[in-house]
C-alpha positions in Angstrom: 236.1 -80.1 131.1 238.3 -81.6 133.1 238.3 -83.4 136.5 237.7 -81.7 139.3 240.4 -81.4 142.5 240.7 -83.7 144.4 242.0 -83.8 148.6 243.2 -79.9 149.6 241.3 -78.4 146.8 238.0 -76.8 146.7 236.6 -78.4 143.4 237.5 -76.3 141.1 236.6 -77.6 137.5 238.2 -74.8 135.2 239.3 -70.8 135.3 239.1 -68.2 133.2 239.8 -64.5 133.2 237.9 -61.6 132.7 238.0 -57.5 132.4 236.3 -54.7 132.3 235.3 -52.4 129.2 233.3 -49.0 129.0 231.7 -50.3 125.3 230.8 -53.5 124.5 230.1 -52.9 120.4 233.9 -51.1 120.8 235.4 -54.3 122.0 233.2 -56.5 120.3 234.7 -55.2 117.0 238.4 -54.6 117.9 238.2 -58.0 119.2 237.3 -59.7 116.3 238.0 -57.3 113.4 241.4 -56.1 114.4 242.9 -58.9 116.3 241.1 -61.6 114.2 239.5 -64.0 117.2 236.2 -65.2 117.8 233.7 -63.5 119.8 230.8 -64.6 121.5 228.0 -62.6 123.0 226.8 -63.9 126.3 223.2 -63.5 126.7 223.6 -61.8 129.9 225.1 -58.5 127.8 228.8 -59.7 128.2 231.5 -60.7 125.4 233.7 -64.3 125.5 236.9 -63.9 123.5 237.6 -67.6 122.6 241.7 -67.6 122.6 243.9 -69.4 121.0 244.4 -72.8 123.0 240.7 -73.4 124.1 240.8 -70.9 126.7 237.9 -68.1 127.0 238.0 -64.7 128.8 235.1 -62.8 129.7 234.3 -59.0 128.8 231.8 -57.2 131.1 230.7 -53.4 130.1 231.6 -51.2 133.4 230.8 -47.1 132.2 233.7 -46.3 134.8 236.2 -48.2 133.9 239.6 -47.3 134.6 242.0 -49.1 132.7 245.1 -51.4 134.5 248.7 -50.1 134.3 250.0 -53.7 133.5 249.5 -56.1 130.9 246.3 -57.8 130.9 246.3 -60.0 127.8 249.2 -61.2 126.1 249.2 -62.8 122.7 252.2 -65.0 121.7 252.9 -65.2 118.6 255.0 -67.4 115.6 256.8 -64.2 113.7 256.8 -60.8 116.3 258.0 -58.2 113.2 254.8 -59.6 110.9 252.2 -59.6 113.7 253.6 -56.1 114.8 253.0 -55.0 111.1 249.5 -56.5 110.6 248.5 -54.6 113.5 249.5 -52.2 112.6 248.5 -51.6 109.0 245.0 -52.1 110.9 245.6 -48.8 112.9 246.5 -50.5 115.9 249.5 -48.1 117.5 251.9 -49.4 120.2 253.1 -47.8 123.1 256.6 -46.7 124.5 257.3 -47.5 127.7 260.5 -45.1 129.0 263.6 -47.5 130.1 262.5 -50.3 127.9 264.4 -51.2 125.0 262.7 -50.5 122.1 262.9 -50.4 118.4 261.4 -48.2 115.8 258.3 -50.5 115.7 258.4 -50.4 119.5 259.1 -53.8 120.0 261.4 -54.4 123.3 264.1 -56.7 122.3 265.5 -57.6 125.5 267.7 -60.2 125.1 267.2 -61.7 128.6 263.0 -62.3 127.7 260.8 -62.1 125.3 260.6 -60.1 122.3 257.6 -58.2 123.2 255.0 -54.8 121.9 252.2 -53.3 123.8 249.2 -52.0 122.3 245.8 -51.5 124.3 242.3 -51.8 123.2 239.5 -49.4 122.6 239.0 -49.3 126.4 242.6 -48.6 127.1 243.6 -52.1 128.5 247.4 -52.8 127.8 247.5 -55.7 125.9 250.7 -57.2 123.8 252.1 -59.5 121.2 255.4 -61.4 122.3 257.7 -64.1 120.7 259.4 -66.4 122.9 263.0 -67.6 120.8 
């Protein structure tokens, strides 16, 4: 952990995010068996996705969920056109986003950002895979 603020600040000590699913075994698996990372289960009934980097986020069951229209998660990777394609030989399917520029694969190569595809989870949470040039 690291130090906590000092002067103005409040003592914060660390962050970390968290979101909303309607079915914890869902994520639980898509989690780990489709996008590969470790998941914990909190013994209060919740999920901790340990990320890449040493960062955590929390996944709390919530039977009404209604999913975000913006990205919640997103997943940079080395090589956008093999992670795309490992996705989604594991059934994963990406969405198209009218006015974006995307290819066949629906990856938006923009050349003023990111090469970037959305895909969401089991609970409908937009998620995406991006490569920074």
């Amino acid at each position: 952990m690291t130090e906590p603020q000092t002067g103005a600040g409040v003592g914060i000590r660390a962050a970390f995010s968290g979101f909303a699913v309607p079915d914890i075994d869902a994520a639980r698996a898509f989690y780990t068996d489709t996008l590969g990372l470790t998941v914990l289960d909190d013994e209060m009934g919740l999920l901790r996705i340990q990320l890449p980097g040493g960062a955590e986020v929390m996944v709390y069951p919530k039977p009404d969920h209604v999913p975000a229209v913006f990205t919640i998660l997103n997943f940079a990777v080395e090589d956008i056109d093999a992670a795309v394609d490992a996705l989604l030989a594991r059934g994963v399917t990406f969405e198209r986003y009218e006015g974006s520029p995307q290819d066949q694969k629906g990856i938006a190569r923009d050349p003023r950002g990111p090469q970037i595809a959305w895909f969401t989870d089991p609970a409908g949470n937009i998620l995406s895979v991006l490569q920074n040039d």
